[in-house]
PDB file of N, CA, C, O and CB in Angstrom:
ATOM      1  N   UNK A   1      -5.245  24.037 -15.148  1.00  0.00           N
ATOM      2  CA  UNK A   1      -4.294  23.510 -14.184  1.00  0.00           C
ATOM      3  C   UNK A   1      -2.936  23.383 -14.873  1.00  0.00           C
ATOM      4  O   UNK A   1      -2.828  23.088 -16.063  1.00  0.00           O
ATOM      5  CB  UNK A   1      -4.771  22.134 -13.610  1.00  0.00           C
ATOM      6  N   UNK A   2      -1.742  23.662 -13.925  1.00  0.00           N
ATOM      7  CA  UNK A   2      -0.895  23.697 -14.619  1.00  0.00           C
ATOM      8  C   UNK A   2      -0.113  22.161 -14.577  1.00  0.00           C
ATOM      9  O   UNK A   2      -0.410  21.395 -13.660  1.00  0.00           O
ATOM     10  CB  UNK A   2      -0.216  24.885 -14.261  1.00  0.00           C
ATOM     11  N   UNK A   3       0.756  21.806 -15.467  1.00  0.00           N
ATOM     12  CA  UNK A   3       1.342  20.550 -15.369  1.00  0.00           C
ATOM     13  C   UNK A   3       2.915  20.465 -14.351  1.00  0.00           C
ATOM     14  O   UNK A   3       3.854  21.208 -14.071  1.00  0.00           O
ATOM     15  CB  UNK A   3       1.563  20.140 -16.984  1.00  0.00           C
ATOM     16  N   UNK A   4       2.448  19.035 -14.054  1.00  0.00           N
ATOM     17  CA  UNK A   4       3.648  19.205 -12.775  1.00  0.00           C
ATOM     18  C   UNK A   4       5.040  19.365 -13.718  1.00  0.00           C
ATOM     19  O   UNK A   4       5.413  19.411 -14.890  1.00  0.00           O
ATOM     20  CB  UNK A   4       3.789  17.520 -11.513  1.00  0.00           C
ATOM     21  N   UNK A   5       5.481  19.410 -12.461  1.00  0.00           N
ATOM     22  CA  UNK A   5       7.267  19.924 -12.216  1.00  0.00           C
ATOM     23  C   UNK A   5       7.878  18.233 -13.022  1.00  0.00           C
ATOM     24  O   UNK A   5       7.182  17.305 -13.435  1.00  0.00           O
ATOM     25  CB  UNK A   5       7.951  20.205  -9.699  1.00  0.00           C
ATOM     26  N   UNK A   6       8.857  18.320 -13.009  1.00  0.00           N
ATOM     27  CA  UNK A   6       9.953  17.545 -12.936  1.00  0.00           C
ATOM     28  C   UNK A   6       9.771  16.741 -11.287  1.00  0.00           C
ATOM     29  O   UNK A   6       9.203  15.650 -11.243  1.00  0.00           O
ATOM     30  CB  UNK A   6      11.383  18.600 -13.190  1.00  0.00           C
ATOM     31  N   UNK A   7      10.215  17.283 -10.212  1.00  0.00           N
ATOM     32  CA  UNK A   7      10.305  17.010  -8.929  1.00  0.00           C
ATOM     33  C   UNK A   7       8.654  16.314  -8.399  1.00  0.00           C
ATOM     34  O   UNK A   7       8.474  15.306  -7.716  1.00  0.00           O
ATOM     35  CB  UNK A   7      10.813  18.491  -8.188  1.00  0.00           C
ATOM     36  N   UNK A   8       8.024  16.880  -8.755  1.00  0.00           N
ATOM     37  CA  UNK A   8       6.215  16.488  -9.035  1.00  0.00           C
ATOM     38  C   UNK A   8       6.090  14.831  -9.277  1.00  0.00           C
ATOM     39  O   UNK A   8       5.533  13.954  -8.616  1.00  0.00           O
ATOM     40  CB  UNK A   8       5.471  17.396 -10.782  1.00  0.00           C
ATOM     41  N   UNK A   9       6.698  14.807 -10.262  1.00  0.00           N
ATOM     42  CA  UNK A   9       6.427  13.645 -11.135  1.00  0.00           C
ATOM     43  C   UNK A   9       7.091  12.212 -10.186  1.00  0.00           C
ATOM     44  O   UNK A   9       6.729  11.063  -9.933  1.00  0.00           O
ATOM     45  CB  UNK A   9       7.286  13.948 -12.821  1.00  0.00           C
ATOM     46  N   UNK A  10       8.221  13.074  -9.890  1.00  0.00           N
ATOM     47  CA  UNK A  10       9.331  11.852  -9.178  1.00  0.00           C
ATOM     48  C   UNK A  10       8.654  11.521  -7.644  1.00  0.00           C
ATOM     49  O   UNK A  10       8.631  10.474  -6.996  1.00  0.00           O
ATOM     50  CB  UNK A  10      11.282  12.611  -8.909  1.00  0.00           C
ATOM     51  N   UNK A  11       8.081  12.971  -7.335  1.00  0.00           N
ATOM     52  CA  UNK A  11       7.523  12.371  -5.953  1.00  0.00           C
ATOM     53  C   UNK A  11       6.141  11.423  -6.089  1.00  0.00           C
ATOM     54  O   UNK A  11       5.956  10.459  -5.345  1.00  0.00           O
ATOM     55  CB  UNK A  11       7.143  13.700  -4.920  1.00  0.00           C
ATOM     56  N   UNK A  12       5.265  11.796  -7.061  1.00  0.00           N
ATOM     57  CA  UNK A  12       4.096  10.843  -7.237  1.00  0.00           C
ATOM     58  C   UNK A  12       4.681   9.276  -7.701  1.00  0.00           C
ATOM     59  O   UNK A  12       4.131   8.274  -7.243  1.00  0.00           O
ATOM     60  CB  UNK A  12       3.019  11.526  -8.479  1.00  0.00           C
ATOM     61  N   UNK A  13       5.614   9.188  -8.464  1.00  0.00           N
ATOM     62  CA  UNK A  13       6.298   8.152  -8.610  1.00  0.00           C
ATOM     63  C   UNK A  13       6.796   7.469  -7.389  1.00  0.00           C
ATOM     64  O   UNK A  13       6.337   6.355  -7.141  1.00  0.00           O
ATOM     65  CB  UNK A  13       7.212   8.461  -9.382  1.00  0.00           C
ATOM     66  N   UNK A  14       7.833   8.088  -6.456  1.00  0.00           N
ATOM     67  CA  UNK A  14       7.710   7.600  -5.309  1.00  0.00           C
ATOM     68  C   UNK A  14       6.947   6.669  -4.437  1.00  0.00           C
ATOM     69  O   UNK A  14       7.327   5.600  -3.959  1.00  0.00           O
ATOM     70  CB  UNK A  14       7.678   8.274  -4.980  1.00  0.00           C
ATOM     71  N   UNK A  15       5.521   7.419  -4.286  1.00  0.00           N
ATOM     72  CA  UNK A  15       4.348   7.144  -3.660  1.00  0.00           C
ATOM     73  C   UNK A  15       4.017   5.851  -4.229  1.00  0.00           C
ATOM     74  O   UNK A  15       4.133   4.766  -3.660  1.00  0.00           O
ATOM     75  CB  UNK A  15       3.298   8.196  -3.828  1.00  0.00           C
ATOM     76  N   UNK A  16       3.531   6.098  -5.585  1.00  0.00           N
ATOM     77  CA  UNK A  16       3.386   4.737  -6.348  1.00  0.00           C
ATOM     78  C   UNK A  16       4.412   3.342  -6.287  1.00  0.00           C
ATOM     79  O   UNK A  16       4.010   2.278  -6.757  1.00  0.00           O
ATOM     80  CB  UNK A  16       3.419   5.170  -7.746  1.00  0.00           C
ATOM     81  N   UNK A  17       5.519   3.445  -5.774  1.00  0.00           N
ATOM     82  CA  UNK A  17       6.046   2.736  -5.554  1.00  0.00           C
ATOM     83  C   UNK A  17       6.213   2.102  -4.294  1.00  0.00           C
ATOM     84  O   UNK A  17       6.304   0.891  -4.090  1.00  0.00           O
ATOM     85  CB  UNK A  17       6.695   3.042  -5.984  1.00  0.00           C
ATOM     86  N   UNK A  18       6.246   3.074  -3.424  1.00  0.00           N
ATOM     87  CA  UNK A  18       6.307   2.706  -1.859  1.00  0.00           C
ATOM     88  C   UNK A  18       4.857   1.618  -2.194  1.00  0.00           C
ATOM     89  O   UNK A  18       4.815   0.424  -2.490  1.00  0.00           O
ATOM     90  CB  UNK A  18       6.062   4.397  -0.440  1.00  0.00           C
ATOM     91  N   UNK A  19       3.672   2.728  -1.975  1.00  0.00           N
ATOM     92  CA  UNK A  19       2.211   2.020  -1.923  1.00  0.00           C
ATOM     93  C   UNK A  19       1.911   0.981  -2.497  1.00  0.00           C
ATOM     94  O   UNK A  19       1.063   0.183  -2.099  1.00  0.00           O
ATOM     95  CB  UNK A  19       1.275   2.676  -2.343  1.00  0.00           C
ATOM     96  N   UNK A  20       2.725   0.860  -3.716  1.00  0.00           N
ATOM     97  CA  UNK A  20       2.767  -0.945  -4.191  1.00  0.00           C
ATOM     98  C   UNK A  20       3.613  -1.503  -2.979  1.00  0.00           C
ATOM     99  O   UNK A  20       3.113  -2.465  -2.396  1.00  0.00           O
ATOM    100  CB  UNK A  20       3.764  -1.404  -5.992  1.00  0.00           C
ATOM    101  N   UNK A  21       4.665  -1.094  -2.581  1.00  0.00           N
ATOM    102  CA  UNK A  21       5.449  -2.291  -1.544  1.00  0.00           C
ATOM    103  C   UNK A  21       4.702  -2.604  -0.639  1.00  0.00           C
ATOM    104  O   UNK A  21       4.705  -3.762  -0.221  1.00  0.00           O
ATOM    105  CB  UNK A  21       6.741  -1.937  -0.781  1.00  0.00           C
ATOM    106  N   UNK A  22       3.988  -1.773  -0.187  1.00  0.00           N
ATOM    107  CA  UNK A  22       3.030  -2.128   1.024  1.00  0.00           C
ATOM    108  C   UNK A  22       1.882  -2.832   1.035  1.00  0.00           C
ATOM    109  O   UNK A  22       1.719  -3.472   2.073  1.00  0.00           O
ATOM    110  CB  UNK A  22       2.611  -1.145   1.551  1.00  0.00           C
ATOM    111  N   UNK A  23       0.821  -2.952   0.023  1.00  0.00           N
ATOM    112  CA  UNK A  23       0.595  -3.862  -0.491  1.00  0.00           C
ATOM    113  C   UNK A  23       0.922  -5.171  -1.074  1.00  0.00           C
ATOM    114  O   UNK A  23       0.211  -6.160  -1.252  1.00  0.00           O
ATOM    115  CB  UNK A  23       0.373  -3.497  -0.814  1.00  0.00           C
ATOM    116  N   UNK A  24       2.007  -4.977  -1.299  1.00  0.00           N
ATOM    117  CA  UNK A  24       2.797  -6.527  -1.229  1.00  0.00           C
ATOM    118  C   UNK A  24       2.982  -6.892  -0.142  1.00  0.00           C
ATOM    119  O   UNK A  24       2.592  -8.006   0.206  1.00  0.00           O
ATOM    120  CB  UNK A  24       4.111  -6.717  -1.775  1.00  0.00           C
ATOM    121  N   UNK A  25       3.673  -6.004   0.754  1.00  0.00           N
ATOM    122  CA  UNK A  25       3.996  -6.497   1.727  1.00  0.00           C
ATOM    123  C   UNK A  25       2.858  -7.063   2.757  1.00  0.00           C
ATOM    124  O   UNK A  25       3.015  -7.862   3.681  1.00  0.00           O
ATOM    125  CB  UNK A  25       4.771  -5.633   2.156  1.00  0.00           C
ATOM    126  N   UNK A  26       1.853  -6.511   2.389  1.00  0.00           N
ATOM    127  CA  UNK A  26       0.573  -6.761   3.082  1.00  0.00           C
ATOM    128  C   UNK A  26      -0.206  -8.613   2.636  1.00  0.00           C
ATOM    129  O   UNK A  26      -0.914  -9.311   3.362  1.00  0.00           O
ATOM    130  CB  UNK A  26      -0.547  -5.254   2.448  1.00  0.00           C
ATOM    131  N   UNK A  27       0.237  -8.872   1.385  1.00  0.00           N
ATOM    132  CA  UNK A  27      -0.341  -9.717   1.157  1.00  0.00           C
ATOM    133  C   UNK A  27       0.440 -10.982   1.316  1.00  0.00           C
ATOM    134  O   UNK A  27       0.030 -12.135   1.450  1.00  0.00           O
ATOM    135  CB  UNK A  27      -0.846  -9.464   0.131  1.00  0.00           C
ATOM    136  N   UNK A  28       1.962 -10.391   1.262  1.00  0.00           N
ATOM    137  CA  UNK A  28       2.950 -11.774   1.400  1.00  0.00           C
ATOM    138  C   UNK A  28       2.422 -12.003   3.292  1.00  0.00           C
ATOM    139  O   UNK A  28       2.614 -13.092   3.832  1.00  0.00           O
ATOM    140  CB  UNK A  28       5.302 -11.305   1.014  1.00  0.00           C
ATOM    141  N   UNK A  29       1.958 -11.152   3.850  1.00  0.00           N
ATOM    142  CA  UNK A  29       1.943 -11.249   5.702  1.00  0.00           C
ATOM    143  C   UNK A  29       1.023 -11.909   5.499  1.00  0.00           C
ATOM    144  O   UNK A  29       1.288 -12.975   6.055  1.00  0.00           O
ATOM    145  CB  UNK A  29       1.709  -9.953   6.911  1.00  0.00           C
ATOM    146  N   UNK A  30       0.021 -11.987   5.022  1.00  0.00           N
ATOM    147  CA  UNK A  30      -1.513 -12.757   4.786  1.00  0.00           C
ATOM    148  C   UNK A  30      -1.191 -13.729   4.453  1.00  0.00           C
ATOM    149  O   UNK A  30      -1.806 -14.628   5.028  1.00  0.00           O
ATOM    150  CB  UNK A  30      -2.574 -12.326   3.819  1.00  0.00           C
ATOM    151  N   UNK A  31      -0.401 -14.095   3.680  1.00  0.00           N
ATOM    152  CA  UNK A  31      -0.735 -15.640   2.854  1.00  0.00           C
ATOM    153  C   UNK A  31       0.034 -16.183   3.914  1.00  0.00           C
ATOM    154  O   UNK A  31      -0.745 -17.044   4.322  1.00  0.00           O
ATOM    155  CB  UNK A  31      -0.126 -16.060   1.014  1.00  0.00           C
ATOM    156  N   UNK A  32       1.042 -16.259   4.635  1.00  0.00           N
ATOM    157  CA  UNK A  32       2.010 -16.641   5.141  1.00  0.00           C
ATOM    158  C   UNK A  32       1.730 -17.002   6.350  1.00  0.00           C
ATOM    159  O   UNK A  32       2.102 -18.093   6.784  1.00  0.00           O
ATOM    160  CB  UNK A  32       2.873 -15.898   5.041  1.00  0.00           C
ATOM    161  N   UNK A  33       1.005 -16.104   7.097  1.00  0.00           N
ATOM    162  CA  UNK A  33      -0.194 -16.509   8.245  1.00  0.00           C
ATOM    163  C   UNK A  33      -1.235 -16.857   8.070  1.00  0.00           C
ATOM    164  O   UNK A  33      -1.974 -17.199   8.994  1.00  0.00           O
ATOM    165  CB  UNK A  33      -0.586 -15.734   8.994  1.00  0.00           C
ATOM    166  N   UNK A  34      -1.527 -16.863   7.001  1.00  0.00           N
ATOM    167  CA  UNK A  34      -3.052 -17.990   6.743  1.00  0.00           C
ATOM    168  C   UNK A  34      -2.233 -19.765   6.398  1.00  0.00           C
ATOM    169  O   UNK A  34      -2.762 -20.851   6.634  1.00  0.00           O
ATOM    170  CB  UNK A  34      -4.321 -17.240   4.668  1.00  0.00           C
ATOM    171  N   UNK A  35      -1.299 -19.600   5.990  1.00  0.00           N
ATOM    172  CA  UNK A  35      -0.699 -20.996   5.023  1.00  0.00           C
ATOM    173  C   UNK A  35       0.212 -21.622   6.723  1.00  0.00           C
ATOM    174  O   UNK A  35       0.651 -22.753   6.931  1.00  0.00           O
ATOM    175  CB  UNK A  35       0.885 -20.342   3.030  1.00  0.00           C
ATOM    176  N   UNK A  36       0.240 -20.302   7.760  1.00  0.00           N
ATOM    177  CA  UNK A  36       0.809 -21.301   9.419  1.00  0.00           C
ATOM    178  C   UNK A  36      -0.367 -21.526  10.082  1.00  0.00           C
ATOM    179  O   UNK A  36      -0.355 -21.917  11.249  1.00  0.00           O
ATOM    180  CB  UNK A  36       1.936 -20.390  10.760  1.00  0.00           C
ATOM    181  N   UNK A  37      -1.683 -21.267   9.300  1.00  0.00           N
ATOM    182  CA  UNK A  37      -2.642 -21.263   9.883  1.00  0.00           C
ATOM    183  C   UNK A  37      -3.046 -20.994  11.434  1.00  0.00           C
ATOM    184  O   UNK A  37      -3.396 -21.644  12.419  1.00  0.00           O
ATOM    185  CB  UNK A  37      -2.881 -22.136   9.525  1.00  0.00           C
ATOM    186  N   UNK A  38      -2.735 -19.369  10.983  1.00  0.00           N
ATOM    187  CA  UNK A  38      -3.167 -18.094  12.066  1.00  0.00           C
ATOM    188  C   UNK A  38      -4.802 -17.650  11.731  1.00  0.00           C
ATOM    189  O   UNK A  38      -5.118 -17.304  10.593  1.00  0.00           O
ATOM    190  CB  UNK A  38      -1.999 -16.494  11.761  1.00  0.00           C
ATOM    191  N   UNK A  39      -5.349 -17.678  12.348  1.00  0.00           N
ATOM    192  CA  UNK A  39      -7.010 -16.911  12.164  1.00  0.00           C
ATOM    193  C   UNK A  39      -7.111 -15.874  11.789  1.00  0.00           C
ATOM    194  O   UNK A  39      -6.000 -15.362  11.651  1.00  0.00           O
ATOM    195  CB  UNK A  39      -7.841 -16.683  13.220  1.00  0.00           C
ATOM    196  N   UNK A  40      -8.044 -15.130  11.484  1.00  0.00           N
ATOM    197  CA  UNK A  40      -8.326 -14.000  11.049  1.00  0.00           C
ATOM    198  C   UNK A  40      -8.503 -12.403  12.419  1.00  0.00           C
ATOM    199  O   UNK A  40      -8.735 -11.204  12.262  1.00  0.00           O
ATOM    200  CB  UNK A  40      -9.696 -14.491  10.207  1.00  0.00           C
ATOM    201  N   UNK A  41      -8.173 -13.496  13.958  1.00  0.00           N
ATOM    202  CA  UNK A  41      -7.793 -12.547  14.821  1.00  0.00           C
ATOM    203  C   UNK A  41      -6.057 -12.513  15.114  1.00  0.00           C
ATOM    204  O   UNK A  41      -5.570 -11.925  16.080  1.00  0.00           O
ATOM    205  CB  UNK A  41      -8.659 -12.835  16.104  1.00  0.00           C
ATOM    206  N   UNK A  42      -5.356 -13.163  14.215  1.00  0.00           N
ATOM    207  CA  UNK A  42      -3.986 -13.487  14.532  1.00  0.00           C
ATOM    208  C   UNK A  42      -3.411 -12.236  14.450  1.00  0.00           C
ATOM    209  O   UNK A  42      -3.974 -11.342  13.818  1.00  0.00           O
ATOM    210  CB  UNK A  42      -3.303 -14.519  13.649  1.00  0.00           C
ATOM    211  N   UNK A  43      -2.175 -12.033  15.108  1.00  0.00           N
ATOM    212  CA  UNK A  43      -1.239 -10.638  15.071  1.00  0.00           C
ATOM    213  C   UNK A  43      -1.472 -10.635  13.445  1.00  0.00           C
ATOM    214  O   UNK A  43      -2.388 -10.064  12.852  1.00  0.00           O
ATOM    215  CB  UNK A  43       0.739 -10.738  15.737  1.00  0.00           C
ATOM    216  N   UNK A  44      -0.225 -11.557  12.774  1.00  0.00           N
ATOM    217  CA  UNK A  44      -0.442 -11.022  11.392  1.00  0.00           C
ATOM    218  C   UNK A  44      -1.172 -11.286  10.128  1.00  0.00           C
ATOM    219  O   UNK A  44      -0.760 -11.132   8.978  1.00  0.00           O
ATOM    220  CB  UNK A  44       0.438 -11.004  11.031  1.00  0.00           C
ATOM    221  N   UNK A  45      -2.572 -11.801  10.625  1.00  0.00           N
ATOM    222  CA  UNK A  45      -3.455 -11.269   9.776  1.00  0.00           C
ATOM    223  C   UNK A  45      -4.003 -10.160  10.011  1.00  0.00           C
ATOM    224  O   UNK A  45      -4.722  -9.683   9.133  1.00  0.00           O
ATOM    225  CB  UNK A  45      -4.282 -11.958   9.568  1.00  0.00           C
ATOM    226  N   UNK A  46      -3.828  -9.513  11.146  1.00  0.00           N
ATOM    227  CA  UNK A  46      -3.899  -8.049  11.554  1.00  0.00           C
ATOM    228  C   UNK A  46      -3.384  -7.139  10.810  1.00  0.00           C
ATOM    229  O   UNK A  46      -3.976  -6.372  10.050  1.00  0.00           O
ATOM    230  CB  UNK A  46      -3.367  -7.800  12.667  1.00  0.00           C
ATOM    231  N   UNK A  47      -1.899  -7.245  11.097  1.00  0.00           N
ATOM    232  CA  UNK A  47      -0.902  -6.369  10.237  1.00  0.00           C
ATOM    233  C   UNK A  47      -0.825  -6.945   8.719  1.00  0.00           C
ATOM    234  O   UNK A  47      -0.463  -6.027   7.983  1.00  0.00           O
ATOM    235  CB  UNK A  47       0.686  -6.404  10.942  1.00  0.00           C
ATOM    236  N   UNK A  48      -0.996  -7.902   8.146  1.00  0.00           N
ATOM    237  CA  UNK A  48      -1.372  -8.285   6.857  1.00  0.00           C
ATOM    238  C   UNK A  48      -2.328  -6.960   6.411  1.00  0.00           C
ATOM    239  O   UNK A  48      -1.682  -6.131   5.771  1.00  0.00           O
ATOM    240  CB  UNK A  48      -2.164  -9.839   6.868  1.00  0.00           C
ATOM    241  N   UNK A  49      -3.736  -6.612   6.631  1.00  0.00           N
ATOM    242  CA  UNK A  49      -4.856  -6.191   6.710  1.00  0.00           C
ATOM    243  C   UNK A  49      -4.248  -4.696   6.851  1.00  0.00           C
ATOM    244  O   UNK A  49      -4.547  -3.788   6.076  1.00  0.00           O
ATOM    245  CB  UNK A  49      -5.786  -6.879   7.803  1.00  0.00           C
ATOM    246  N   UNK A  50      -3.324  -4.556   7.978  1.00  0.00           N
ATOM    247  CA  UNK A  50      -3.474  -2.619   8.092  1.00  0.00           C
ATOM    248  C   UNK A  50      -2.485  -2.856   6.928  1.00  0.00           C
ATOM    249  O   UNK A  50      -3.059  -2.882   5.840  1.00  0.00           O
ATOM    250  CB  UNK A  50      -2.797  -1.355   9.882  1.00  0.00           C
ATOM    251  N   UNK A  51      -1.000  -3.056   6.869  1.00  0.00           N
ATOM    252  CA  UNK A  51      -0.420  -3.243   5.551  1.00  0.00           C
ATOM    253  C   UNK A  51      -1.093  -2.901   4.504  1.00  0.00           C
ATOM    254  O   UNK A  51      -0.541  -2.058   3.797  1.00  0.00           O
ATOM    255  CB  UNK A  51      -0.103  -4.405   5.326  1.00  0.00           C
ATOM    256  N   UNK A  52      -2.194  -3.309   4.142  1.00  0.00           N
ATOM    257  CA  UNK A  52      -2.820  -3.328   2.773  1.00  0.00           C
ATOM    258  C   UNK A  52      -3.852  -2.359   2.814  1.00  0.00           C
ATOM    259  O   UNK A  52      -4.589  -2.105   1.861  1.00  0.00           O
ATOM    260  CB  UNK A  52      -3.390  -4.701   2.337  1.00  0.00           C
ATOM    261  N   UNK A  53      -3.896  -1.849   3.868  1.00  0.00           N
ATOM    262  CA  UNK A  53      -5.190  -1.010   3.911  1.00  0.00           C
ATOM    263  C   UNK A  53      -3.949   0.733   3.675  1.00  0.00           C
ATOM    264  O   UNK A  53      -4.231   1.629   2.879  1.00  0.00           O
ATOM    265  CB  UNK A  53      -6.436  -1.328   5.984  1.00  0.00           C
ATOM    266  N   UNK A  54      -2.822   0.742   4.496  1.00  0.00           N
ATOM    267  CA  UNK A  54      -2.256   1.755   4.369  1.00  0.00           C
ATOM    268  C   UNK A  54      -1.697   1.925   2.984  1.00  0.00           C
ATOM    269  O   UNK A  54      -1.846   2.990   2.384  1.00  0.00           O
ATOM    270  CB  UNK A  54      -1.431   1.822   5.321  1.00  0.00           C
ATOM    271  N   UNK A  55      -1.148   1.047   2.535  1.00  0.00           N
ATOM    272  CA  UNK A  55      -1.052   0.944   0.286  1.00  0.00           C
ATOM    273  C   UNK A  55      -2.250   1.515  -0.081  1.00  0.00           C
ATOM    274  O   UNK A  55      -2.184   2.709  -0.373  1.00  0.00           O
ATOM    275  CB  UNK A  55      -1.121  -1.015  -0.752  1.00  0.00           C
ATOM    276  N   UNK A  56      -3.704   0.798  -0.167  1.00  0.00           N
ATOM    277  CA  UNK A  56      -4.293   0.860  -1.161  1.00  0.00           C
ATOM    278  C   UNK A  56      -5.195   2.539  -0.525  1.00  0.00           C
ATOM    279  O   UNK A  56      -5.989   3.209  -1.185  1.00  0.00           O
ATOM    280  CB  UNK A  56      -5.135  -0.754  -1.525  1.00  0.00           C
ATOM    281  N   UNK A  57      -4.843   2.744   0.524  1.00  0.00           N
ATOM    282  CA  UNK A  57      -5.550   4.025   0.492  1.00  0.00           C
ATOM    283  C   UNK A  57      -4.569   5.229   0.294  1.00  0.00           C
ATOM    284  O   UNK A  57      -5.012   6.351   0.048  1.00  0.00           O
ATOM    285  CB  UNK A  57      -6.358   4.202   1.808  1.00  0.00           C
ATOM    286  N   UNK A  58      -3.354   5.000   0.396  1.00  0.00           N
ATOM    287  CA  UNK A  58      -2.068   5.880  -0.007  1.00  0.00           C
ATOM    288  C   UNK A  58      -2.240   6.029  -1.820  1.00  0.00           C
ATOM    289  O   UNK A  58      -2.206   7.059  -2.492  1.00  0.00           O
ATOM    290  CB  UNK A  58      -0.351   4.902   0.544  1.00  0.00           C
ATOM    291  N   UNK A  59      -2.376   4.995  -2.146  1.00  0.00           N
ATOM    292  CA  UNK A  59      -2.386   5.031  -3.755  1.00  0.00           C
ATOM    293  C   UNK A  59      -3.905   5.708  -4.408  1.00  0.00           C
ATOM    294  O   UNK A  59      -4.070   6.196  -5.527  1.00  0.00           O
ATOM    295  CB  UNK A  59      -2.192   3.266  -4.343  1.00  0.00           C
ATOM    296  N   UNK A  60      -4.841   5.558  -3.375  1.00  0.00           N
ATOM    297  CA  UNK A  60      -6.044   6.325  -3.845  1.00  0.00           C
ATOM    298  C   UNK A  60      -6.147   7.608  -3.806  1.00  0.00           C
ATOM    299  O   UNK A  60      -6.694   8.270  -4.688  1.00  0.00           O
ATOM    300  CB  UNK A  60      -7.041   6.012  -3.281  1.00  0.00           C
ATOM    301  N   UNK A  61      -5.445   8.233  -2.413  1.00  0.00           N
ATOM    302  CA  UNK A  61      -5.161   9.669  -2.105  1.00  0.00           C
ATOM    303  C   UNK A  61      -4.229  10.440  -2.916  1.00  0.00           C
ATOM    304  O   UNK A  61      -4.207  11.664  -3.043  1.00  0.00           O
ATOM    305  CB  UNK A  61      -4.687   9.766  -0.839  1.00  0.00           C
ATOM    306  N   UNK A  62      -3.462   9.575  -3.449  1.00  0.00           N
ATOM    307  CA  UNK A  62      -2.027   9.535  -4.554  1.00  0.00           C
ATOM    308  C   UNK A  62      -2.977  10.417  -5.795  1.00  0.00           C
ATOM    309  O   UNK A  62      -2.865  11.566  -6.221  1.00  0.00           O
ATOM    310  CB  UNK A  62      -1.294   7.387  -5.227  1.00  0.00           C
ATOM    311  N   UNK A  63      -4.026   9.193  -6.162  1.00  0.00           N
ATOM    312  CA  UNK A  63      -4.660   9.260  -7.250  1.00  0.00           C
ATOM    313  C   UNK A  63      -5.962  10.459  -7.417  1.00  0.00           C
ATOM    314  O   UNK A  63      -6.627  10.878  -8.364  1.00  0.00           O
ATOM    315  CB  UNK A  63      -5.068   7.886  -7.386  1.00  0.00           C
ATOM    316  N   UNK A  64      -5.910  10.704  -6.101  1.00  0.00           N
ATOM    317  CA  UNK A  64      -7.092  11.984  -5.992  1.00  0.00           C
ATOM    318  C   UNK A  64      -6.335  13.347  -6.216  1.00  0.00           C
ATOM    319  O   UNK A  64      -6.710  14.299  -6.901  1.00  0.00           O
ATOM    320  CB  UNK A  64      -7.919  12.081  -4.305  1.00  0.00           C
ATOM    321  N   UNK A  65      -5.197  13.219  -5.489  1.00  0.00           N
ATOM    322  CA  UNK A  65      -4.231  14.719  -5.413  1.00  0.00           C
ATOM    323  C   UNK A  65      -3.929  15.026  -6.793  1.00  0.00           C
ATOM    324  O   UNK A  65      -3.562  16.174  -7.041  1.00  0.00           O
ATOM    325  CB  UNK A  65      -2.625  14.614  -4.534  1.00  0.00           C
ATOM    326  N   UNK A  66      -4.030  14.137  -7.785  1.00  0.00           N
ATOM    327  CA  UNK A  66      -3.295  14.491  -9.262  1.00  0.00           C
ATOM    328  C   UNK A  66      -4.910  14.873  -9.965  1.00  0.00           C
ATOM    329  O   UNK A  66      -4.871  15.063 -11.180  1.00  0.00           O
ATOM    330  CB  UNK A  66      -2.188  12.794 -10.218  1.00  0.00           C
ATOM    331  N   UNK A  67      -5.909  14.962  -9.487  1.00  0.00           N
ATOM    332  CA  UNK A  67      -6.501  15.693 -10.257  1.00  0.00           C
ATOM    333  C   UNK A  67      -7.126  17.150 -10.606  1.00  0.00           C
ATOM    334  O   UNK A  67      -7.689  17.339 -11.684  1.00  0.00           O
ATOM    335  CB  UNK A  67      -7.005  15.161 -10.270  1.00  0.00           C
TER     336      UNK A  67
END
């Protein structure tokens, strides 16, 4: 296999960065509606949940494509 580009590198970097924000962003929505004490059917423990589900499976697919 050959080794990435220059441009390669910056876009997987990218990814890795977005997909951490979203995961943050996923967990600051969680704590924040659990701590106004929203349930676990609340809007944003909803979007808390897809938030974190769209990070941590972006960063896995991230992590599959580089091999």
């Amino acid at each position: 296999m050959t080794q990435p580009g220059a441009g390669e590198r910056v876009y997987r970097g990218a990814v890795r960065a977005f997909s951490a924000l979203f995961v943050a962003v996923g967990l600051v929505v969680l704590v924040v509606t659990l701590a106004n004490g929203g349930g676990p059917l609340s809007t944003g423990f909803l979007l808390g949940i897809a938030f974190l589900g769209v990070g941590v499976g972006r960063l896995w697919v991230n992590e599959r494509m580089g091999k």
